[in-house]
C-alpha positions as CSV (number, residue, x, y, z in Angstrom):
1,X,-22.0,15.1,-6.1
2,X,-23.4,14.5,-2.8
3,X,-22.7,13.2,0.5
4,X,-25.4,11.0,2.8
5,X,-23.9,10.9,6.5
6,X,-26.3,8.7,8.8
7,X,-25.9,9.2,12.4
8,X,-25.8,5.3,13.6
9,X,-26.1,6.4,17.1
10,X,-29.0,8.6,17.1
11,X,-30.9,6.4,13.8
12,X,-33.7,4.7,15.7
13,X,-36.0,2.8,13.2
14,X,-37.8,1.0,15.8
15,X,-39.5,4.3,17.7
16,X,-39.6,6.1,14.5
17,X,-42.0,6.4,11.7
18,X,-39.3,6.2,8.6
19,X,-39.9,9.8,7.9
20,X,-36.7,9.7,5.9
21,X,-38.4,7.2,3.6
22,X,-41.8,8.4,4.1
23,X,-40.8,11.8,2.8
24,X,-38.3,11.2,0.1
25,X,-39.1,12.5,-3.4
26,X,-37.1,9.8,-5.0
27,X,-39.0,7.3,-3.1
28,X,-42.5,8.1,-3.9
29,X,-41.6,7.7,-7.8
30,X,-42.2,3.7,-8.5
31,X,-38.9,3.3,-10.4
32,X,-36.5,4.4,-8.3
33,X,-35.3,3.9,-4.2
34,X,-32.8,6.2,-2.0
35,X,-33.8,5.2,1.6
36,X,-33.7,1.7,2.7
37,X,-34.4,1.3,6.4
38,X,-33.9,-1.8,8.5
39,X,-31.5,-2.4,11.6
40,X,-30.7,1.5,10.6
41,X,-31.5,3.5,7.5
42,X,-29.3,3.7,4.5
43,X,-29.3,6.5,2.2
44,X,-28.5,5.5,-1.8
45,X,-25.8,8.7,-2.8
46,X,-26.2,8.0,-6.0
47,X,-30.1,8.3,-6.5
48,X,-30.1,11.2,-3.9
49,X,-31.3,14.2,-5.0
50,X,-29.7,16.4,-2.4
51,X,-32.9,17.8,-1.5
52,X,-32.0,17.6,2.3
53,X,-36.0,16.9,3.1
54,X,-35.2,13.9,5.4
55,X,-32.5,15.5,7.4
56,X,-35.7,18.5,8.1
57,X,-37.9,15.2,8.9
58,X,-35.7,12.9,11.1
59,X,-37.3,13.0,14.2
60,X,-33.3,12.0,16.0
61,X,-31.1,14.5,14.3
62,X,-30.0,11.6,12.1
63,X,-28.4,12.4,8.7
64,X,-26.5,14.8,7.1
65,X,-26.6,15.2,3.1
66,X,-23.8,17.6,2.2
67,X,-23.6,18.4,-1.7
68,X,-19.7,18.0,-2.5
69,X,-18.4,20.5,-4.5
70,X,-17.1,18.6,-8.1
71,X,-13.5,17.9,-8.8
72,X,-12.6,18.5,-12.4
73,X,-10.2,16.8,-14.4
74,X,-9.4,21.4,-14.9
75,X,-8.4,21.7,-11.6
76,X,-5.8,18.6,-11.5
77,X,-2.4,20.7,-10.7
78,X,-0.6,17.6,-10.7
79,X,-0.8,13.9,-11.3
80,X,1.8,10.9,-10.6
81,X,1.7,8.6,-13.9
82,X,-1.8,7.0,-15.6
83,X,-4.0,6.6,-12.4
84,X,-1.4,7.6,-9.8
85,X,-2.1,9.8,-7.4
86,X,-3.6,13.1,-8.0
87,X,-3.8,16.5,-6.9
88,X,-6.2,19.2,-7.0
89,X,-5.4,22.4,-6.0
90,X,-2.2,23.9,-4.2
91,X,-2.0,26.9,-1.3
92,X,0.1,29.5,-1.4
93,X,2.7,31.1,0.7
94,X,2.9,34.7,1.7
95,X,5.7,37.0,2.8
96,X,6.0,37.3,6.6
97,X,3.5,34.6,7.3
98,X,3.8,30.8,8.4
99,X,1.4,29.0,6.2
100,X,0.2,25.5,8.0
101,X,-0.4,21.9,5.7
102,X,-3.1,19.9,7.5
103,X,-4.4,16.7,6.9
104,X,-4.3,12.8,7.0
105,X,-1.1,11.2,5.6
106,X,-1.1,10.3,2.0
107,X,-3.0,13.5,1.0
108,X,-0.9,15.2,-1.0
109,X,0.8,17.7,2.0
110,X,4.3,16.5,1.2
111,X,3.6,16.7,-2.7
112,X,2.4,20.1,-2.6
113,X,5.7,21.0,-0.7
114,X,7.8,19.6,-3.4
115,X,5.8,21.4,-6.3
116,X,6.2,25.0,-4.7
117,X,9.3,24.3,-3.7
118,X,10.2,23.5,-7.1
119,X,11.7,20.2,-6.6
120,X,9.1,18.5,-8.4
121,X,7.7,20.4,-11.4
122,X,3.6,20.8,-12.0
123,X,2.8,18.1,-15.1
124,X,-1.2,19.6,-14.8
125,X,-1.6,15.4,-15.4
126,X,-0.1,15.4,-18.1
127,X,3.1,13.7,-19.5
128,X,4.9,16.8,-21.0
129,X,4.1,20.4,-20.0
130,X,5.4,23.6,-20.7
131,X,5.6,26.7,-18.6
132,X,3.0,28.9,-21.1
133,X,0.4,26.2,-20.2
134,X,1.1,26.3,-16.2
135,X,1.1,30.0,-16.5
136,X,-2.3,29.4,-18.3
137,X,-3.7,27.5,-15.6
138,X,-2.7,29.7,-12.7
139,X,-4.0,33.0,-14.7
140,X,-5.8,35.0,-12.3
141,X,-4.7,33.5,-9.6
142,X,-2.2,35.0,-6.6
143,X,-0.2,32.3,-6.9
144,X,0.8,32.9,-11.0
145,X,2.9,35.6,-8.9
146,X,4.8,33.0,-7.0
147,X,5.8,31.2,-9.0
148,X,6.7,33.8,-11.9
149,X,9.0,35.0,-9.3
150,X,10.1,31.6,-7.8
151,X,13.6,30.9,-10.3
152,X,14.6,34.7,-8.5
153,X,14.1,33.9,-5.0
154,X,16.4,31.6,-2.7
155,X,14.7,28.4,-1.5
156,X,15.3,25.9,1.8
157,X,14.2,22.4,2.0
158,X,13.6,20.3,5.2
159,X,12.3,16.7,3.9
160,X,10.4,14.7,6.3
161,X,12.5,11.4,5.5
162,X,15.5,12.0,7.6
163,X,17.0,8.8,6.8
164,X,19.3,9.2,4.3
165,X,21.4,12.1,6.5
166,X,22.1,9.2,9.0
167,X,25.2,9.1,7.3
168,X,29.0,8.3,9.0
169,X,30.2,12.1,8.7
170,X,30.7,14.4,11.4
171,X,27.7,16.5,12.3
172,X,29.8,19.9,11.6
173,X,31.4,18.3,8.4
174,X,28.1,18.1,7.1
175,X,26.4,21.4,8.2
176,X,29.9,23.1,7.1
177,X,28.5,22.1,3.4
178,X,25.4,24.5,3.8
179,X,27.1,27.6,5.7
180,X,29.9,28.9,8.3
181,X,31.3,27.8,11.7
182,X,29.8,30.7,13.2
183,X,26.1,30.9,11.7
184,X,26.0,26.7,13.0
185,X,27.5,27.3,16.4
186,X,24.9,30.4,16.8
187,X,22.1,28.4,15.5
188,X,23.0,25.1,17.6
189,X,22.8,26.9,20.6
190,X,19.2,28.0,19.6
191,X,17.9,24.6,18.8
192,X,20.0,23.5,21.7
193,X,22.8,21.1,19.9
194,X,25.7,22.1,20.7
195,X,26.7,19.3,22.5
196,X,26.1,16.9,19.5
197,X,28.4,18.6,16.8
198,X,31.2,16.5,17.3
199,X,29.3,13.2,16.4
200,X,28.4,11.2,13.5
201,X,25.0,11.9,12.4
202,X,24.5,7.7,12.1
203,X,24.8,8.1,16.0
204,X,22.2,10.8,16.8
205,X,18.6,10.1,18.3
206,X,15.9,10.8,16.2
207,X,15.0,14.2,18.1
208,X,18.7,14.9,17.7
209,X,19.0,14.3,14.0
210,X,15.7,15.9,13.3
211,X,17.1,19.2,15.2
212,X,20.1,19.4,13.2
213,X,18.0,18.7,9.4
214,X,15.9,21.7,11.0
215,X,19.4,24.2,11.2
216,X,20.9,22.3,7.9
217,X,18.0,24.1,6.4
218,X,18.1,27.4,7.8
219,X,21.8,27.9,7.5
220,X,21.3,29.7,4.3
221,X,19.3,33.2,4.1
222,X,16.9,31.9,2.1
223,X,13.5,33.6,0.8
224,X,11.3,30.8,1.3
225,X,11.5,28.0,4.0
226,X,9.6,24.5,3.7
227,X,9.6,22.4,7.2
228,X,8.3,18.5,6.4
229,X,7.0,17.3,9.7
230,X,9.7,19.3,11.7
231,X,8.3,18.2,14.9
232,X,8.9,14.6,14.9
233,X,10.4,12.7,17.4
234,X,10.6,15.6,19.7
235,X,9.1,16.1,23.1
236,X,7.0,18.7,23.6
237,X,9.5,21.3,25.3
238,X,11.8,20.6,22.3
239,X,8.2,21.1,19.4
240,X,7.7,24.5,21.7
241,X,11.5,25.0,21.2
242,X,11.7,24.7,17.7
243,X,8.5,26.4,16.9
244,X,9.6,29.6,18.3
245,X,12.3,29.1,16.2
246,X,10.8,28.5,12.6
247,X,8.5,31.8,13.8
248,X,11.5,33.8,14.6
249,X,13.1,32.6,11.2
250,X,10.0,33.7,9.0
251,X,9.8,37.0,9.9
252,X,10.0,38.9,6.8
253,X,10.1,35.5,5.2
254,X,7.8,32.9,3.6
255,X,7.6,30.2,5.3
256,X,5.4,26.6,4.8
257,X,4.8,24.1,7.4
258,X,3.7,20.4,7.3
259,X,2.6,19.2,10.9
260,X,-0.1,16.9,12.4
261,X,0.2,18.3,16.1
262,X,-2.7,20.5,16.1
263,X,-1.9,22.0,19.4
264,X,1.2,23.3,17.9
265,X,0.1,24.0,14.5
266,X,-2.0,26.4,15.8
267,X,0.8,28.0,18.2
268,X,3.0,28.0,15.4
269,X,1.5,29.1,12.2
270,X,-0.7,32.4,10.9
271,X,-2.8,30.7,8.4
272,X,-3.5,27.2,7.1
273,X,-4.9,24.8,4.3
274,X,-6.6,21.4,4.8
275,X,-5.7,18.5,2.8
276,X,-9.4,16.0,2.3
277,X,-9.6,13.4,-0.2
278,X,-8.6,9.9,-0.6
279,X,-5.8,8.4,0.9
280,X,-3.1,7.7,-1.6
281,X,-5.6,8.3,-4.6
282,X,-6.4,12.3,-4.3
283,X,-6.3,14.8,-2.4
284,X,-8.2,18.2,-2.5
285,X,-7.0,21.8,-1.1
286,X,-9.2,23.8,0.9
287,X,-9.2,27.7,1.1
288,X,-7.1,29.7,3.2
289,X,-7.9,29.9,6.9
290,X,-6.8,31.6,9.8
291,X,-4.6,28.9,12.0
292,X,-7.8,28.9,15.1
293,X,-10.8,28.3,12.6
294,X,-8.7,26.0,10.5
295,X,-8.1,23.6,13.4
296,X,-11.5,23.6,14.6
297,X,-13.2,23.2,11.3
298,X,-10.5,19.9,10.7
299,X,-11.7,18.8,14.6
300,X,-15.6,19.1,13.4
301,X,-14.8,17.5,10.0
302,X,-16.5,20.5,8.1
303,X,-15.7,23.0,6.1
304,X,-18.3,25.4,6.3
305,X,-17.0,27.7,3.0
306,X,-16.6,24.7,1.2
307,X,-19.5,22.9,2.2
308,X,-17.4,19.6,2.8
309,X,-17.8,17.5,4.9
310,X,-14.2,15.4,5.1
311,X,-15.3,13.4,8.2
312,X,-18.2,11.5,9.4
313,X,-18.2,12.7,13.0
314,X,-16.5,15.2,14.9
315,X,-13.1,14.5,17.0
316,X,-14.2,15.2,20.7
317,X,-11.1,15.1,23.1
318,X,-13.9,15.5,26.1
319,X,-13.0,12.0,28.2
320,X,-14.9,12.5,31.5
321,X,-13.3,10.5,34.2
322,X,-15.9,8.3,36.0
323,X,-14.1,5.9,38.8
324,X,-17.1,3.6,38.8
325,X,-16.4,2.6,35.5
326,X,-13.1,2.4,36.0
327,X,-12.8,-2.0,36.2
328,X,-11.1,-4.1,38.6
329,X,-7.1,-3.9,39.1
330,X,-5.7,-5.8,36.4
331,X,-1.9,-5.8,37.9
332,X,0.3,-3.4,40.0
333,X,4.2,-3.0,40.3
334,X,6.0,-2.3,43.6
335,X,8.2,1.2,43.6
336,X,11.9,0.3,42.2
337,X,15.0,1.9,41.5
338,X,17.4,1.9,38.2
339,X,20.8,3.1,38.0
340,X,23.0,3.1,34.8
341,X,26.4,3.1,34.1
342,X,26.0,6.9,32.4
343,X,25.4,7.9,36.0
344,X,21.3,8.2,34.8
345,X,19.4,7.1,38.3
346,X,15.4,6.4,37.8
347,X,13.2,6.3,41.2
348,X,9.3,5.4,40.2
349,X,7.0,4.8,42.6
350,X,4.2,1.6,43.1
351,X,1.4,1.5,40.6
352,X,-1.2,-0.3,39.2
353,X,-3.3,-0.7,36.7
354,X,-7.1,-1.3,36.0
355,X,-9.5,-2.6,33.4
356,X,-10.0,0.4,30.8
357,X,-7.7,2.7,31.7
358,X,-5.2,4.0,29.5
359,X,-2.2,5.3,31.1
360,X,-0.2,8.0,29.1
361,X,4.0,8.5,30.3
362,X,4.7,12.2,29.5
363,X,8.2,14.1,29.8
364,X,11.3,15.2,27.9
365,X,13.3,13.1,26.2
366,X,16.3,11.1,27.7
367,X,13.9,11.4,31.7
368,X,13.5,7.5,31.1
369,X,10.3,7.2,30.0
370,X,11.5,3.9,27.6
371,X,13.3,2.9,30.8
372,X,10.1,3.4,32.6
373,X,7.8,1.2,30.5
374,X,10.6,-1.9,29.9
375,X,11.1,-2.0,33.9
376,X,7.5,-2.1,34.4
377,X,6.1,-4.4,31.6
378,X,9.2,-6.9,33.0
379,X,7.5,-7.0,36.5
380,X,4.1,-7.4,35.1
């Protein structure tokens, strides 16, 4: 299985000479066609040969053919009901090491947390399976060992659904279910919630609720720790917060993290695994990496050992400021000031906006950002 990538903005069919056609194997042979060129060039993946001549001949740097590795119906690990979603592959966590999950949503990250967890158990696609033919299918492999060992070893869950704990219970009635008045005042200080112990968790904010799933979890001295998005809804002095946290936990620990902030995942965790494949159909796990190369190779959207490409172009974060281009002034906003009954007081100053910028509000939570933004879309 192969992969054609065409290049729209460097394809130039009109000051080329069609070498990609010209030079094609599968072209010169009467029966079949791969290359059709016209407004750009189109590549046929399904006659292509993989032979990579035209990507040698193309005067622009235009394509790409990348030969896909093969999913097997052998490698399925698990499969939800007759044409469900299915997974190939799983990583596997290591003592003293935060392992990373990266990918799109509706990849299979969150499933893969809830097979090694062990709250979902491997079917290998298949309606009934037993645990010789699981140990069957992992033989060889380092992560047999995990799991042989997985029914002896203590396990904590943080789900990335929070809403069922928004629940009308006391925040300390709830976390004295998972351990003792001292371990949650300790930790809440850490993950700085002390002040919110005394409310109902129907009443937190979603960084304050996520905070307090995040020490629900760790209350327990558990062997393994799985974090579902543990970052959510948190600013980023709060995600550098609770980072330092989940790194100080894992020592000595196992430790698996789900997050789509790259910045952080890469402060945070050791090693990763990218997730690729089709949204909500498959998805496909690559080999370890370190935390550094992982990241970049999910930026360039290839993965060099694998030879997969799991995006057509690179994610470039390179926006060079030019004021010429910046367009005319679309609206402004004198300075104002807002005062609420909480004793909160906002002071922003004038602005204005212009055609094709894009203004970004950044600070903690609770500085008035929301405030911000309501206040100055009303006088727009």
């Amino acid at each position: 299985m192969k992969l054609a990538i065409i290049h729209k903005e460097k394809c130039k069919p009109l000051v080329c000479g069609h070498e990609c056609k010209k030079y094609c194997p599968v072209e010169k042979k009467d029966a079949d066609s791969c290359v059709v060129v016209d407004s750009k060039a189109h590549i046929d993946e399904n006659t292509c040969v993989g032979c990579a001549i035209c990507v040698k001949r193309c005067p622009f740097g235009a394509i790409d053919i990348i030969n896909l590795p093969s999913v097997s119906e052998d490698d399925l690990v698990h499969r939800y009901r007759d044409n469900g979603f299915a997974l190939y592959g799983l990583p596997t966590p290591k003592e003293g090491s935060v392992l990373g999950l990266l990918g799109r949503n509706g990849i299979g990250k969150s499933t893969a947390v809830k097979l090694l967890s062990g709250t979902e158990k491997i079917n290998l696609g298949k309606k009934e399976v037993s645990d010789e033919e699981i140990k069957k299918f992992f033989k060889g492999n380092e992560i047999l060992r995990y799991f042989e060992s997985l029914d002896k070893k203590k396990v904590s869950y943080k789900p990335q659904n929070l809403s069922q704990l928004a629940v009308d219970v006391k925040v300390t009635d709830l976390l004295l279910e998972r351990g003792s008045k001292k371990d949650i005042l300790k930790l809440a200080e850490r993950l700085g919630v002390s002040h919110v112990l005394e409310n109902k968790m129907n009443k937190l904010s979603g960084g304050e609720l996520q905070k307090i799933a995040i020490l629900a979890a760790s209350l327990s001295d558990s062997d393994v720790y799985f974090f579902d998005e543990p970052l959510a809804f948190l600013d980023i002095g709060e995600r550098l917060r609770v980072s330092d946290f989940i790194k100080e936990l894992g020592k000595g620990k196992s430790v698996v993290v789900v997050e789509h902030d790259l910045l952080i995942l890469g402060y945070l965790t050791d090693y990763l695994n990218i997730f690729f494949g089709g949204q909500g159909a498959f998805g496909t796990v690559s080999g370890v990496k370190s935390s550094k190369e992982g990241v970049n190779a999910y930026l360039k959207g290839f993965l060099k050992e694998e030879n997969m490409r799991i995006r057509d172009k690179a994610l470039s974060f390179n926006f060079t400021k030019n004021p010429v281009m910046s367009g005319a002034k679309i609206a402004e906003w004198p300075a104002f000031d807002l005062k609420f009954a909480s004793g909160f007081e906002l002071k922003v100053d004038a602005g204005e906006i212009h055609e094709n910028h894009v203004i970004g509000i950044l600070g903690k939570n609770g500085t008035g950002k929301t405030s911000y933004g309501r206040r100055t879309w009303h006088t727009l």
